[in-house]
C-alpha positions in Angstrom: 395.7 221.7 118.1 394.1 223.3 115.2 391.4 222.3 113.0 393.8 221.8 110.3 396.2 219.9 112.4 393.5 217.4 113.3 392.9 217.0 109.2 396.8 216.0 108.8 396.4 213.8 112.0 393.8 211.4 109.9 395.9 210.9 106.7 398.1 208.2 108.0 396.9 205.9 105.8 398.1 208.3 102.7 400.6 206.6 100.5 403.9 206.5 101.0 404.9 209.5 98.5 402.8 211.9 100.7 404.2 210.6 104.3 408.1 212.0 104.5 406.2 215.5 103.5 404.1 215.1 106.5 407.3 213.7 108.4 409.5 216.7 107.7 406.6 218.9 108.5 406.1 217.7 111.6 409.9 217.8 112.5 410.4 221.0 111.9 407.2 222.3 113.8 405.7 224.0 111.5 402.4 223.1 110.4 400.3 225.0 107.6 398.4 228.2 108.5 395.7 228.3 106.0 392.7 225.8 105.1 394.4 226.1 101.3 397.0 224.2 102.8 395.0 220.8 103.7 396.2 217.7 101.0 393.0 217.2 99.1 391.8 213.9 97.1 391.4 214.0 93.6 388.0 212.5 92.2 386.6 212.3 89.0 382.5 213.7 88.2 380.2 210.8 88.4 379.1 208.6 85.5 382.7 209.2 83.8 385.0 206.4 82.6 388.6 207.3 84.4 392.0 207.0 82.9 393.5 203.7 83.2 396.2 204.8 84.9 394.1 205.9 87.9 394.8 209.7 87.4 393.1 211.9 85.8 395.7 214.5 84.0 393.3 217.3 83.6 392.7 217.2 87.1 395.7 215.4 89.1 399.0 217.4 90.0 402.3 215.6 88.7 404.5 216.6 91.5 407.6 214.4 89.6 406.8 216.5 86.7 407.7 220.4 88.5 404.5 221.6 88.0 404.4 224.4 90.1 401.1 223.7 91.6 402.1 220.1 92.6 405.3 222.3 94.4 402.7 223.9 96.2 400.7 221.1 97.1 404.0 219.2 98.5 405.2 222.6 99.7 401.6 223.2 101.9 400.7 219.1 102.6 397.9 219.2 100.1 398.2 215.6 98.4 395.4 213.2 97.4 394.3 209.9 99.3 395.0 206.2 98.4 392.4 204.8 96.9 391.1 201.5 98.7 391.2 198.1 96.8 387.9 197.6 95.2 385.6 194.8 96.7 382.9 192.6 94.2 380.7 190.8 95.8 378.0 190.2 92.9 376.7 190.7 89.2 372.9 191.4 88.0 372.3 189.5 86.3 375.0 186.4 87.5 375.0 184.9 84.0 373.5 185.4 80.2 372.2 183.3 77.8 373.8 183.2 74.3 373.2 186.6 73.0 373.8 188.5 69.7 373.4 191.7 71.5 375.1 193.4 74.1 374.4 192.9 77.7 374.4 195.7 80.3 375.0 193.9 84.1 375.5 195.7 87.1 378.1 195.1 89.7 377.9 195.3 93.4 380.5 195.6 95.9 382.4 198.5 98.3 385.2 201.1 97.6 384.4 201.3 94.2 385.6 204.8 92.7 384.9 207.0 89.9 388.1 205.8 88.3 387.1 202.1 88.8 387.0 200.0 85.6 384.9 196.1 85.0 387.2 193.9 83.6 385.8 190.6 81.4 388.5 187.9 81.7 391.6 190.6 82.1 390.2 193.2 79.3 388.8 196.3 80.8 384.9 197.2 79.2 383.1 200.5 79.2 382.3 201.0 82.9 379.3 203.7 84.3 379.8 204.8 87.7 376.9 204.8 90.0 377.6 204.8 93.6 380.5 203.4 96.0 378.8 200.0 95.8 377.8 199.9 92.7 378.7 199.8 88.5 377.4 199.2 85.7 379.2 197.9 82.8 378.6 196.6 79.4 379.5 193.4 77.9 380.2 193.2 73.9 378.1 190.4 72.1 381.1 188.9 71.0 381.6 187.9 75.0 378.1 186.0 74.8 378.6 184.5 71.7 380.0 181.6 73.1 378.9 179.1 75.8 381.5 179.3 78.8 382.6 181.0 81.9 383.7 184.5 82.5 385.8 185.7 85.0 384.5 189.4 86.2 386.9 191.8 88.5 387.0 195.2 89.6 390.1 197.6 89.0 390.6 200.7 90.7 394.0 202.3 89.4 396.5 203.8 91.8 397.1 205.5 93.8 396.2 203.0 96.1 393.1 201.1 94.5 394.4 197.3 92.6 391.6 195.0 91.8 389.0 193.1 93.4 388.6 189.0 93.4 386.8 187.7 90.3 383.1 186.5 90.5 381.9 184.2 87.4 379.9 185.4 85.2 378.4 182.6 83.4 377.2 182.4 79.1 374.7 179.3 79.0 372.3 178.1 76.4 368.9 179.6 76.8 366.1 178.0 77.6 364.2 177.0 74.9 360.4 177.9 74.2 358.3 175.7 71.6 355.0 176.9 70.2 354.4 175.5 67.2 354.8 171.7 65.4 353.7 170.7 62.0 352.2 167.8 61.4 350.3 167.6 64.8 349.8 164.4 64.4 349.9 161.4 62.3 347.9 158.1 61.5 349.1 154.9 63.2 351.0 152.7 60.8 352.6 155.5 59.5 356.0 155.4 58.4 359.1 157.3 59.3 357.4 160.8 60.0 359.6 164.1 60.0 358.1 166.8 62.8 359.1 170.3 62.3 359.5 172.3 66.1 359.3 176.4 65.7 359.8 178.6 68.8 362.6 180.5 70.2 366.4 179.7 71.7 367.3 176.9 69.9 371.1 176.4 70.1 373.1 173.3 68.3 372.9 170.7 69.7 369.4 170.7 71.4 367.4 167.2 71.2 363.6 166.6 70.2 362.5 164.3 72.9 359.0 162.4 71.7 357.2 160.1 74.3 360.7 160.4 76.8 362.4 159.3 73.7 365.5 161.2 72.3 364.9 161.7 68.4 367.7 162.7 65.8 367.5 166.0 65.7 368.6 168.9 63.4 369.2 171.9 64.4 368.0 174.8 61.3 368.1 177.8 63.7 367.1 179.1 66.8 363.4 179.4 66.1 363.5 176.1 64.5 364.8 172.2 64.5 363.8 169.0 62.9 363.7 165.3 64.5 362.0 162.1 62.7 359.8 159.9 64.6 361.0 156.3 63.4 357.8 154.4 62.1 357.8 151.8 65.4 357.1 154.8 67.7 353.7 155.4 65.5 352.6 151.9 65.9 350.0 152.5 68.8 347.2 155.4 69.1 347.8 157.9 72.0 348.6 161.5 72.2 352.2 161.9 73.0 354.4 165.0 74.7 356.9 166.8 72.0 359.6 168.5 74.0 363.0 170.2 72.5 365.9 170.1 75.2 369.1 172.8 75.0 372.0 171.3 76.5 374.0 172.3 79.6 375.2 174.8 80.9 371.9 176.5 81.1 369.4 175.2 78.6 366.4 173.5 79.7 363.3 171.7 78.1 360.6 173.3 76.6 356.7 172.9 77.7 355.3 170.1 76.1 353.6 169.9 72.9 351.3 167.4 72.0 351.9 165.0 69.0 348.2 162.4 68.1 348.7 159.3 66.6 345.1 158.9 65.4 343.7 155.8 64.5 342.4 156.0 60.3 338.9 157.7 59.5 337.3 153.9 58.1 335.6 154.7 54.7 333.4 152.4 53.5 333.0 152.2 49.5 331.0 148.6 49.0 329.3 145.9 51.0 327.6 142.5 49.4 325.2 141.8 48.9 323.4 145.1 48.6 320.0 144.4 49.7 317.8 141.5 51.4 314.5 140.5 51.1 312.1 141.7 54.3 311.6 139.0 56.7 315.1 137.1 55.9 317.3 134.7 58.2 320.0 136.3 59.2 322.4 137.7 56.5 326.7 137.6 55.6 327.7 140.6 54.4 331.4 141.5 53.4 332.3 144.9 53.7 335.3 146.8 51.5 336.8 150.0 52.1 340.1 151.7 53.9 341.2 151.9 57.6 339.9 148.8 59.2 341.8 147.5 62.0 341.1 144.9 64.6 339.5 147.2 66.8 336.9 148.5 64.1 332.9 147.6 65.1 330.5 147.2 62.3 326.9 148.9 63.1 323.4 148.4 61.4 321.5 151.0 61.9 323.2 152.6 64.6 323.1 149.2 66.7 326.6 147.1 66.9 326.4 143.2 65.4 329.2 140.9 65.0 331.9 141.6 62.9 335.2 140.1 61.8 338.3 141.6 61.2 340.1 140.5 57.7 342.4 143.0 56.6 342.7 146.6 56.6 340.3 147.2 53.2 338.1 143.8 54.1 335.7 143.4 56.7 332.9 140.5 57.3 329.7 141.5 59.4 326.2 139.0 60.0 322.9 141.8 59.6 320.7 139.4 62.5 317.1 138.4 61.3 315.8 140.6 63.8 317.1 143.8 61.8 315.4 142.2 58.6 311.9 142.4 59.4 310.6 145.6 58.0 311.6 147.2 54.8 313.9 150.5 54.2 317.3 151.6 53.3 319.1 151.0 56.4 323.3 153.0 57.1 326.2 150.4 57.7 328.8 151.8 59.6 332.2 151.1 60.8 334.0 152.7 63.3 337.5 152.8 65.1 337.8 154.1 68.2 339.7 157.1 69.3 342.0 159.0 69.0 341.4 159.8 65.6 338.9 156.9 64.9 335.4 157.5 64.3 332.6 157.1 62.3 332.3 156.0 58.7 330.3 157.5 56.1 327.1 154.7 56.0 326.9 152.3 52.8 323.1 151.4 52.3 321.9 148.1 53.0 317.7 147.6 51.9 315.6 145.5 53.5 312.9 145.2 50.8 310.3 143.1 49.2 309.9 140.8 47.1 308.6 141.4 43.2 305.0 140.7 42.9 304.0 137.7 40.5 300.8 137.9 38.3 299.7 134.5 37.3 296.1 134.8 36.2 292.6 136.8 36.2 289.3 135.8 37.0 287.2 137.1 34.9 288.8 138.1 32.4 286.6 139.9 29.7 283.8 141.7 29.6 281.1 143.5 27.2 281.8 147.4 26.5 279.0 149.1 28.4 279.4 146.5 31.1 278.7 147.8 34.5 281.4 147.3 37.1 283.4 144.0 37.9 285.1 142.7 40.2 288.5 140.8 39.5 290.2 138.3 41.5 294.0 138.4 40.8 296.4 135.3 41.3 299.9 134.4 41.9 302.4 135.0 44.7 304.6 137.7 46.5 301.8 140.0 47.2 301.6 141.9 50.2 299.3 144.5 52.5 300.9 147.4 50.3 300.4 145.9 47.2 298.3 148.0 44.3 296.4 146.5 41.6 296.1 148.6 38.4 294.7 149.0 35.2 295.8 150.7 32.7 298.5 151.9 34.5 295.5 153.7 36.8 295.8 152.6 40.3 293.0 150.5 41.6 291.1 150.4 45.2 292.5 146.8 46.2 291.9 144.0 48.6 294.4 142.2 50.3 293.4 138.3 50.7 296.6 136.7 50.9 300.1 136.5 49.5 298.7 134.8 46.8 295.3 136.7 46.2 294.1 140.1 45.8 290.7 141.5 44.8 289.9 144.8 42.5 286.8 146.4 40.8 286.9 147.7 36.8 284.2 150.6 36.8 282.0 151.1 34.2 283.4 153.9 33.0 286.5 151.7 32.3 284.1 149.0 30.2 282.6 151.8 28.4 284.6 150.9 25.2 286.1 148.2 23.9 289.8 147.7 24.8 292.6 145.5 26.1 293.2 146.7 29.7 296.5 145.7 30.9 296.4 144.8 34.6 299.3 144.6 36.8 300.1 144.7 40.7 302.9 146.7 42.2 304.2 146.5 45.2 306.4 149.6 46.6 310.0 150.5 47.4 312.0 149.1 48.3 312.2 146.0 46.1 308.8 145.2 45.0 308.4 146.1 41.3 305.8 145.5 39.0 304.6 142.3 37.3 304.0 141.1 34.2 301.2 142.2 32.5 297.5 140.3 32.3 295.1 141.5 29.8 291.3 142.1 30.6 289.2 142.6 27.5 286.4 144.9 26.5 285.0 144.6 23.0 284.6 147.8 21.2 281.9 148.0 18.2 282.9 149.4 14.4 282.8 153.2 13.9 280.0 154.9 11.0 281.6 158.2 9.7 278.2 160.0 8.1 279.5 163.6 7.9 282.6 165.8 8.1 282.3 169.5 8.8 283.4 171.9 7.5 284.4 169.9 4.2 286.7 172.0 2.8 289.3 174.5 4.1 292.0 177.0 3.0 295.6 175.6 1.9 298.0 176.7 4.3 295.6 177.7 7.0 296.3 176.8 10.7 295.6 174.1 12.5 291.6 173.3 12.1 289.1 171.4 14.0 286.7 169.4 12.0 283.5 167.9 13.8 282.6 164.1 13.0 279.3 162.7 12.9 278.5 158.8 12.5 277.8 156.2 15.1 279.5 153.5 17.1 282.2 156.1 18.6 284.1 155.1 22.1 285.9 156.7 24.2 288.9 155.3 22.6 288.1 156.5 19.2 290.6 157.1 17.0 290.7 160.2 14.2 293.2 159.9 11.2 294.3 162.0 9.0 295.7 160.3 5.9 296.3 157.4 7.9 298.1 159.3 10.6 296.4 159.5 14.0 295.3 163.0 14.8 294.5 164.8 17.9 291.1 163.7 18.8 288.1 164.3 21.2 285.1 161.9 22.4 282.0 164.2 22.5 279.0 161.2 22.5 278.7 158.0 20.7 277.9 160.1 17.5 279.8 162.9 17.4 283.7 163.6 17.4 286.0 166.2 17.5 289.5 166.3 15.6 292.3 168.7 15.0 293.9 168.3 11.4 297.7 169.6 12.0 298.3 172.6 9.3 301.2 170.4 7.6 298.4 168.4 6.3 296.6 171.7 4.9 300.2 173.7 3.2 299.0 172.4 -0.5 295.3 171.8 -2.2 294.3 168.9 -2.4 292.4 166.2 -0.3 293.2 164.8 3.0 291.1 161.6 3.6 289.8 161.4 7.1 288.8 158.2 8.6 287.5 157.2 12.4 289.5 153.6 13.8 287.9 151.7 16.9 290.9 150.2 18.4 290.7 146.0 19.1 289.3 144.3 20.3 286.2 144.2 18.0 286.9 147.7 16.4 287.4 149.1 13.0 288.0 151.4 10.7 285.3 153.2 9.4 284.8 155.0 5.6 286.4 157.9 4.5 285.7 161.4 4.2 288.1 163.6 2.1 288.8 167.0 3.5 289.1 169.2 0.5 292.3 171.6 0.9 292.5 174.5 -1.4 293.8 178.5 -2.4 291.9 180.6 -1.2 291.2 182.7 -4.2 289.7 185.9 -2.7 290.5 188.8 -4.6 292.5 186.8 -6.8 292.7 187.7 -10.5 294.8 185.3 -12.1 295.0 181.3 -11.5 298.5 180.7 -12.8 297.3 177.0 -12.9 300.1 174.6 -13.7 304.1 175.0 -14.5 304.3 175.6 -17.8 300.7 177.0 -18.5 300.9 180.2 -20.3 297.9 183.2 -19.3 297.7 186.4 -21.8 296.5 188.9 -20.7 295.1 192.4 -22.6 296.9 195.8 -21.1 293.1 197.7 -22.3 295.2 200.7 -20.8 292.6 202.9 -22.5 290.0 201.7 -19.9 292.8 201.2 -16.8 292.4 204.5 -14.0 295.4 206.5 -13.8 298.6 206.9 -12.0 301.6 209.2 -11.4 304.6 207.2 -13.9 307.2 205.3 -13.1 310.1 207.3 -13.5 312.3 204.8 -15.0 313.8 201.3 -15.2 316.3 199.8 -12.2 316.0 198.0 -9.3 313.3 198.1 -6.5 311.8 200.4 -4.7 310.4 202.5 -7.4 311.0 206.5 -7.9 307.5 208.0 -9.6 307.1 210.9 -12.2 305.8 213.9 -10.3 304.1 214.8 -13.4 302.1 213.3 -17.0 300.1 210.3 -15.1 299.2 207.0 -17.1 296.9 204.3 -17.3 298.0 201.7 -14.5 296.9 197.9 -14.7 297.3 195.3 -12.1 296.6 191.8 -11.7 296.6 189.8 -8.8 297.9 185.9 -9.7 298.1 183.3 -7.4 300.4 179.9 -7.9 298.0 177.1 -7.8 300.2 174.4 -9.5 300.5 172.9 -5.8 304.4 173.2 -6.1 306.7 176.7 -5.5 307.2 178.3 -9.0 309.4 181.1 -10.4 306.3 183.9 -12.4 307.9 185.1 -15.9 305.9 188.0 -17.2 306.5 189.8 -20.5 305.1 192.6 -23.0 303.8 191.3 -26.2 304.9 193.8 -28.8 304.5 193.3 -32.1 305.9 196.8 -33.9 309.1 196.8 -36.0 309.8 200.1 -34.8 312.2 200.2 -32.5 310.6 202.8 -30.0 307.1 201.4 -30.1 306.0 199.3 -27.5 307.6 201.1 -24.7 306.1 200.3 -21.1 307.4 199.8 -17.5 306.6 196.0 -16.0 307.2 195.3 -12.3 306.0 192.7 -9.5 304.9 193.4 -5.5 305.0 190.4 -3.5 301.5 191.0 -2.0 297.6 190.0 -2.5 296.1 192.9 -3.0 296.9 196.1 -5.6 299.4 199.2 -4.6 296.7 201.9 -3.0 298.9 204.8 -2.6 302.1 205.8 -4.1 303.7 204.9 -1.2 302.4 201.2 -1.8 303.3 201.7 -5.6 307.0 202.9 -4.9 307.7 198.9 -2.8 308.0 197.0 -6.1 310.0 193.7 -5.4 313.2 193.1 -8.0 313.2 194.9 -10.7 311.4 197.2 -12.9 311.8 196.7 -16.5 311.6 198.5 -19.6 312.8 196.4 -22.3 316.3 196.5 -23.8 316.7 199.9 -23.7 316.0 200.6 -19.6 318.1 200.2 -17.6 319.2 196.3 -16.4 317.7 195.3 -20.1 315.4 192.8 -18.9 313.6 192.6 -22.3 310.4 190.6 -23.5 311.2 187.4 -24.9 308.2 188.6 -27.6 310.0 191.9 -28.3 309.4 192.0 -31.9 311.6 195.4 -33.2 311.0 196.9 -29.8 314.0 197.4 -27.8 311.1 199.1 -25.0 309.7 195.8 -24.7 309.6 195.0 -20.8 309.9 191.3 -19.6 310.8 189.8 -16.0 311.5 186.2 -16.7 313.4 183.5 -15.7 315.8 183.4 -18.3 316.7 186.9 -17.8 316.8 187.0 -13.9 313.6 188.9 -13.4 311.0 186.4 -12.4 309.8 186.6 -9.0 309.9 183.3 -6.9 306.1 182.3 -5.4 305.2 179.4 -2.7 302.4 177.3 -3.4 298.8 179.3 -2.9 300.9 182.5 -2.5 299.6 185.6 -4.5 301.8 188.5 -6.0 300.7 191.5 -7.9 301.7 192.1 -11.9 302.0 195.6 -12.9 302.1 197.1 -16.5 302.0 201.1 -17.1 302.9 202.6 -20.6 305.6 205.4 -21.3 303.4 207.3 -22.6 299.3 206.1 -23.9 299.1 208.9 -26.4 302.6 209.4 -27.6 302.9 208.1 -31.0 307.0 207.2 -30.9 306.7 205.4 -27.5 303.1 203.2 -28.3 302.5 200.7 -25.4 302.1 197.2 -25.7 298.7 195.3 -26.4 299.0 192.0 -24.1 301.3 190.7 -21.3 301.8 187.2 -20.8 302.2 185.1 -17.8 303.8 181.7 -17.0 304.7 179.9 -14.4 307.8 178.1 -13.9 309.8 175.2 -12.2 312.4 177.0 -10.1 
């Protein structure tokens, strides 16, 4: 038999369509001579999704249809195989969780074709071919969008092929993951508390399970869910396991997260009594604050005493005498244990001493010049650290006993006569300082004999003035006026003072005396302290408001000067040309008051150009030098009616070149008491016969 026979031979199992072609073939004895001849299977490429119907028309031969070639193929015996009935034995993966995305699972079985398609619950989905025994196919979202089961075959379409048995294919819940829970925790006694659980996989339905204890639970999403912890499951300290548990099928129960109910942080704010006295029985104290419970201990110091719980702001404590024997500012604490729990901030309790009490000193006076004593103090509450002084000066001292102490006055602290005030002090904390006990030193009655230097400047600076006499202490006393003045002890005859300058701003006399304080003491005689102007290079006394000064112009003997150009307001402008005879007098106000200066012309011609000059001031105590000096007038610069501004002379006579700068007019310059200014006068013109300048100027000063 030929090779080709042997071919036919093994496609007995063909289907039934091919066999009566085979049949009659065989009947007739007549068998195919070429290899073209031999029926040949049909398969489609790998990794293609077949037709439905199991044939692929590009590729299969319809031999129902005439097609010539299927003809040829039933004419020669060339005719495809049956395929065999797909067999599933498995799915990777066997199940899903609830999923919003597709799922690619991969099935694995025998006789599985190129044309073989998965099928979800009856409905065919889009189906890779990779091998014999294996697919892949992928499942729609919407098939894991719902918790159930699905039912997963294998159809291979005909000829031959049909479909394999189903294999479940489960869509659980997923197992949930927590990793996050706010609050972590919460303060026993709290009420109702709501916990928030983030993570992933949360479905409806999952539960909040805190301390084995299902909680009522909302579900938000699937990273998060919400449970309250009723207020009886927050009654005890502990730290306690948070799970969050999806439901069946699938699900699962998270790793635990943990969930402290902390006992309260105590905070003290007060305890009474504050303080004890050092060497006390032992003490009550009540303490106030938050977060006491019955389990709170009360420390002093860092070492536990008794305690009583009253209420959660009230605690009582006893502070044993053994803890009250030396002095300090000692910490109360409370403290509740953990979890949560701890240590208080401290409240200050002091252990401190009593106040010392001064009854009496023995001796208590002595004689200035003295040399030292020693003073025995009396009363009660005195201790080791105890310090007698005097004076407010602190005192080597001897302890006797709690009712005695012993110091020493030097003799440089009987060296005048004085009231020393003696106390004891005793240190924080407590202690104090007693009442006062006087010890006194007589003092002798000051002698003034001299005063130097007698007389000084008005409104100089601060001076120092020497003092001579006899009978001066330590303690001596200066006065200006009355008023005590800075003062220095140089020996029993000989002082030193500093008189402040707002006793030297006006002339006049400032009565200086030296006062010995009590007891014994005194005041001694005055001095006066003559305050006046310093009139150097002064020309003019304007002497008091009111008082009038004339003055004669003499410009025929006055040195000459380039002109003032004109009349106007300060600084001056100056005639380049025709110089004239310039006067200048330098006035000081010694009316020991401010005063406004008026200065005028005296002019005495009817003619009405006659008597024509210029008249200015310069705040300054010496005369203009230079032009430049000249030029920085202050105010104004007059030239009668006629100039310009018309400040005018109230002596004008016919003139209307008559200068004045008065008060009435607005031209007087304003000068503090002792101050000096500078009055300046210059003609038009000394030899014109029209423009004549005045004879006399007059000055006055004025109340301002």
């Amino acid at each position: 038999m030929s090779s080709r026979r042997l071919r036919l031979a093994s496609l007995s199992l063909l289907v039934s369509g091919v066999i009566p072609f085979l049949s009659s073939a065989c009947a007739t004895g007549q068998a195919p001579d070429t290899e073209e001849n031999v029926p040949v299977v049909p398969t489609a490429p790998t990794g293609t999704t077949p037709d439905p119907t199991g044939l692929d028309a590009a590729t299969t031969p319809d031999a129902a249809s005439g097609d010539s070639s299927a003809r040829d193929a039933a004419a020669t015996g060339d005719v495809a195989a049956p395929a065999p009935v797909p067999v599933l034995t498995s799915l990777t993966p066997p199940r899903s969780a609830l999923s919003a995305t597709p799922l690619t699972i991969k099935a694995t079985g025998s006789a599985f074709t190129s044309a073989s398609v998965l099928h979800v619950d009856g409905t065919a989905v889009a189906t890779t071919f990779t091998s014999a025994t294996e697919l892949q196919a992928t499942l729609p979202a919407s098939l894991l969008a719902t918790v159930g089961t699905l039912s997963i075959t294998v159809t291979t379409p005909a000829p031959g092929g049909g479909t394999s048995a189903a294999i479940p294919f489960a869509v659980e819940n997923p197992a949930p993951t927590a990793t996050t829970l706010a609050p972590l925790g919460a303060v026993v006694g709290s009420p109702a508390t709501t916990l928030t659980i983030t993570g992933t996989g949360f479905v409806s339905g999952a539960k909040v399970v805190f301390n084995g204890v299902d909680l009522v639970t909302t579900f938000g999403s699937s990273t998060s869910v919400q449970a309250t912890i009723p207020a009886p499951q927050l009654a005890t300290p502990g730290t306690f396991n948070v799970t969050v548990v999806n439901p069946a099928p699938g699900g699962g129960t998270t790793a635990p997260l943990s969930f402290t109910v902390s006992t309260p942080a105590v905070q003290l704010t007060s305890v009474t009594p504050v303080s004890q006295l050092v060497g006390s029985g032992a003490t009550a104290v009540s303490l106030v604050g938050t977060g006491f419970l019955s389990t709170t201990s009360v420390m002093f110091n860092g070492v536990a005493i008794g305690s009583t719980y009253v209420d959660a702001t009230h605690m009582n404590a006893t502070i044993p005498a053994g803890s009250l024997t030396a002095v300090g500012d000692f910490p109360l604490t409370a403290s509740n244990p953990p979890p949560g729990g701890g240590l208080s901030n401290p409240v200050q309790f002091r252990v401190q001493y009593a106040a010392p009490n001064l009854v009496s000193l023995a001796p208590s006076s002595a004689i200035a010049g003295s040399g030292p004593v020693v003073v025995s103090l009396n009363g009660s509450a005195f201790y080791s650290a105890s310090q007698v002084s005097f004076d407010g000066v602190a005192s080597t001292t001897t302890f006797v006993s709690s009712s005695q102490l012993r110091a020493t006055l030097t003799a440089a602290q009987l060296a005048t006569g004085k009231v020393i005030a003696v106390r004891v002090s005793t240190p924080a904390p407590g202690g104090g300082t007693s009442a006062v006990q006087s010890f006194t030193v007589q003092n002798p009655g000051p002698t003034l004999t001299g005063l130097s230097p007698s007389t000084v400047a008005a409104r100089s600076a601060a001076t120092t003035v020497t003092l001579t006499g006899n009978g001066f202490v330590t303690a001596s006393q200066v006065r200006a006026n009355g008023a005590d003045i800075a003062t220095t002890f140089v020996s029993g005859t000989s002082l030193t003072a500093l008189v402040p300058a707002s006793f030297l701003l006006n002339p006049g006399a400032v009565s200086i005396t030296v006062a010995n304080p009590n007891p014994g003491g005194g005041t001694s005689g005055a001095f006066n302290l003559n305050v006046a102007c310093n009139t150097a290079g002064v020309d003019v006394a304007l002497g008091a408001i009111g008082n009038t000064t004339t003055l004669s112009t003499s410009f025929a003997a006055a040195p000459t000067a380039a002109r003032l150009l004109g009349a106007g307001t300060c600084p001056a402008s100056l005639a380049t040309t025709n110089p004239q005879p310039a006067r200048y007098w330098v006035v000081q106000n010694t009316a020991g008051v401010p005063i406004v200066l008026s200065s005028w012309a005296v002019c005495t011609s009817d003619a009405t150009r006659e008597d024509d000059a210029f008249l200015t001031y310069y705040r300054r105590s010496t005369r203009p030098a230079t032009d430049a000096e000249r030029q920085a007038c202050t105010g104004f610069i007059s030239e009668g009616l006629s100039g310009n501004g018309g400040y005018t002379s109230p002596e004008a006579g016919g003139s209307d070149w008559c200068p004045g700068l008065t008060k009435s007019n607005g031209g007087a310059i304003a000068l503090g008491v002792c101050e000096t200014a500078v009055v300046h006068i210059q003609p038009w013109s000394l030899t014109s016969t029209t423009y004549s300048p005045p004879a006399s100027v007059r000055l006055r000063p004025e109340a301002p």
